[in-house]
C-alpha positions as CSV (number, residue, x, y, z in Angstrom):
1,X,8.7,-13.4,-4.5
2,X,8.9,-12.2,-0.8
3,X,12.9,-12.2,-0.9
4,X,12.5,-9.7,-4.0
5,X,10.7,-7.4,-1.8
6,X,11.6,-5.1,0.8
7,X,8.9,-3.2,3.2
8,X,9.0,0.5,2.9
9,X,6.0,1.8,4.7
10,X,2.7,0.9,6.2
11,X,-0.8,2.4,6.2
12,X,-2.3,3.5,9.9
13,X,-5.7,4.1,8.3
14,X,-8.0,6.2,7.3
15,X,-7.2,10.0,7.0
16,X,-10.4,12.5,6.8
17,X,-13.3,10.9,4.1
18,X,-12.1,11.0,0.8
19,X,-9.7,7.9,0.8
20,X,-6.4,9.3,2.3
21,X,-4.4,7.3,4.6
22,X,-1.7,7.9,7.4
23,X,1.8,6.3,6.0
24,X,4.3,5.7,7.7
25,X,7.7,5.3,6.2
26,X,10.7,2.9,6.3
27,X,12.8,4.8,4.1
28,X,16.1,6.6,4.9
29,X,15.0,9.5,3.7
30,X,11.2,9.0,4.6
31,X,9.7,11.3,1.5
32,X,11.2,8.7,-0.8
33,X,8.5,6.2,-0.3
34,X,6.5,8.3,-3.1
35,X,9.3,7.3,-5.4
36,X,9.1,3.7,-5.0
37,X,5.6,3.5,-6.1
38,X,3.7,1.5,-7.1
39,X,4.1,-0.3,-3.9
40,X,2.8,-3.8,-3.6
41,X,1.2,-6.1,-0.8
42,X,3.8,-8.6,1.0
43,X,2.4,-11.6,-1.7
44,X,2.6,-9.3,-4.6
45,X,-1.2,-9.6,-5.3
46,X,-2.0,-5.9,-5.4
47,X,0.2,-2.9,-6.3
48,X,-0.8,0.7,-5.1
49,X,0.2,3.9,-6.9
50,X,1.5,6.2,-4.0
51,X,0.6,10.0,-3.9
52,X,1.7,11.8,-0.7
53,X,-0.3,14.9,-0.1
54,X,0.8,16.3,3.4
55,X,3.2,15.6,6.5
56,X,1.5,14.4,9.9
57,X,3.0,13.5,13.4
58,X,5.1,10.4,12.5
59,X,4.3,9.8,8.6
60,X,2.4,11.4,5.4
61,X,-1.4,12.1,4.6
62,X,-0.9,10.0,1.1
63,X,-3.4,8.9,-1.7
64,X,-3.5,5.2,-2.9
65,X,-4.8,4.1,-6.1
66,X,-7.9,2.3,-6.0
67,X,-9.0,3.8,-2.4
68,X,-11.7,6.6,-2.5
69,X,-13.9,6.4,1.0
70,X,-12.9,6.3,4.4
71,X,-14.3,2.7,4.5
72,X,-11.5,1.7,2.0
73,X,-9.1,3.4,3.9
74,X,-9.7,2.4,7.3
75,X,-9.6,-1.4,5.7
76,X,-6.2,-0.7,5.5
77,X,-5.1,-0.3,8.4
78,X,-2.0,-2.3,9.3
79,X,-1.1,-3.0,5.3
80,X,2.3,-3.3,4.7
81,X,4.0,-1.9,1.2
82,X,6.6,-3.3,-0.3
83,X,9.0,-2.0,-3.2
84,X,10.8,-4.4,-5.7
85,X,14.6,-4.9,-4.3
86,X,15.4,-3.6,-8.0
87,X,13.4,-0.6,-7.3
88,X,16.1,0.5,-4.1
89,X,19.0,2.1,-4.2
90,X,22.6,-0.1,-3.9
91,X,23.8,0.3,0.0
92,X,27.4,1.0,0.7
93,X,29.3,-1.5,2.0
94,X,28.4,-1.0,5.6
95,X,24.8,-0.5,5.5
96,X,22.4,-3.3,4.7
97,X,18.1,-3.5,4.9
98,X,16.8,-5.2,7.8
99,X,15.0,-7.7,6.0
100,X,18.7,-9.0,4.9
101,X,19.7,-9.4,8.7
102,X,16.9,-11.2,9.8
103,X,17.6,-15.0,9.7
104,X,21.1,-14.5,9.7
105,X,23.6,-16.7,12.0
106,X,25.3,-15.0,15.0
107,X,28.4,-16.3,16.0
108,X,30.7,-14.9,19.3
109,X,34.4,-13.8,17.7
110,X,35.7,-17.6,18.5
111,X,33.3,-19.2,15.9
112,X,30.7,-20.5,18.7
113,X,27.0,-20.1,17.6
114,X,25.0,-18.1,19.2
115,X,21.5,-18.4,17.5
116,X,19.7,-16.5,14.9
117,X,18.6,-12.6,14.0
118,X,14.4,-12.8,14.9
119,X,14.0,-9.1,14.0
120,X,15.4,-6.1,13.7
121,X,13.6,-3.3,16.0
122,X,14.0,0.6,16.0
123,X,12.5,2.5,18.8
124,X,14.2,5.5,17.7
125,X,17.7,5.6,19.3
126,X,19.1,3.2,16.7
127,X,18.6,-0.5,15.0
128,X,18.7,-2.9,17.8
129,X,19.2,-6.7,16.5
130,X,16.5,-8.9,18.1
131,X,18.8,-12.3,18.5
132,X,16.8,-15.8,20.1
133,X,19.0,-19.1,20.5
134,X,19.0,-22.5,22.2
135,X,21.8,-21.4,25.0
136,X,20.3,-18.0,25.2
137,X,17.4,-18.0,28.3
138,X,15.9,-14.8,27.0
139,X,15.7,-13.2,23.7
140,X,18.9,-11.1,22.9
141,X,18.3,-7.3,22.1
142,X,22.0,-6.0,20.8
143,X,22.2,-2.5,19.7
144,X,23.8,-2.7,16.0
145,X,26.4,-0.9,16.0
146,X,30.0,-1.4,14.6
147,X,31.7,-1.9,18.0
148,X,28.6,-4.8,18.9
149,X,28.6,-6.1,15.3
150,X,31.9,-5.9,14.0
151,X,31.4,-8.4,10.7
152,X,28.2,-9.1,8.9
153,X,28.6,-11.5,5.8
154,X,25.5,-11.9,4.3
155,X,26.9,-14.5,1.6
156,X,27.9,-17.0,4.2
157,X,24.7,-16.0,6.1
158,X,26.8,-15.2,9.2
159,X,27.4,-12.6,11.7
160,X,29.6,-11.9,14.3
161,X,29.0,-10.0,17.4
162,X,31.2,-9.1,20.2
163,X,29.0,-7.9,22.8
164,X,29.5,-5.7,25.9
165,X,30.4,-8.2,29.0
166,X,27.1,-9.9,30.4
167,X,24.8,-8.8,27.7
168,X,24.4,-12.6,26.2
């Protein structure tokens, strides 16, 4: 079921007494996380309606179904939402959910493997594939960007990267 879903947000806890929570959101367009709701755990076991209520530092003051104390709330803390893939908008061509990279081969322009995708990071300058192989002595961090990542192919389950000199 895990492939079906793609992480939108997660809670930071608890937000005054009544049951609010700090969310933070994954979404291109952050406020859309309200529209994806009900938003379910990672093994689909619990769903969450999603009300957001105000704007805070780095994410919403939102309302989750079900919690009413700050107990509930602060339990919380660190949840992960998903939304069904079917719930998402299409991507162009060019643009693709991180969850969809990760695992993926990377191969140099000749063909050569490289190793694999491990994550996909954002510290705030721009996504940043996290890229860990055999040949590789440290793990990889490779902006994503065209010029680095000229071809991704999800079908075949490939990428290809053409890094700057000395960064592999």
């Amino acid at each position: 079921m895990t492939a079906d879903l793609i992480c939108v947000g997660t809670v930071g806890g608890a937000f005054g007494v009544r049951g609010e929570v700090r969310l933070k959101s994954f979404c291109a367009r952050p406020e859309d996380i309200e529209t994806y709701s009900p938003l379910l755990t990672q093994d689909g076991s619990q769903s969450y309606s999603v009300a957001l209520i105000g704007s805070i530092q780095n994410g919403f003051t939102a309302r989750l179904s079900g919690v009413s104390t700050k107990e509930q709330a602060d339990a919380l803390k660190g949840l992960r939402l998903y939304a069904r893939r079917d719930q998402l908008p299409s991507l162009p061509d060019d643009e693709f959910y991180h969850t969809d990279l990760i695992g993926l081969i990377v191969l140099d322009p000749g063909g050569t493997e490289l190793g694999r995708v491990r994550s996909v990071q954002n510290h705030g300058a721009g996504d940043l594939l996290e890229i860990h192989g055999p040949d590789l002595k440290d793990t990889v961090l490779l902006p994503f960007t065209l010029e680095n990542v000229p071809t991704v192919d999800l079908t075949a389950g490939r990428i290809v990267v053409d890094p700057p000199e000395g960064a592999l």
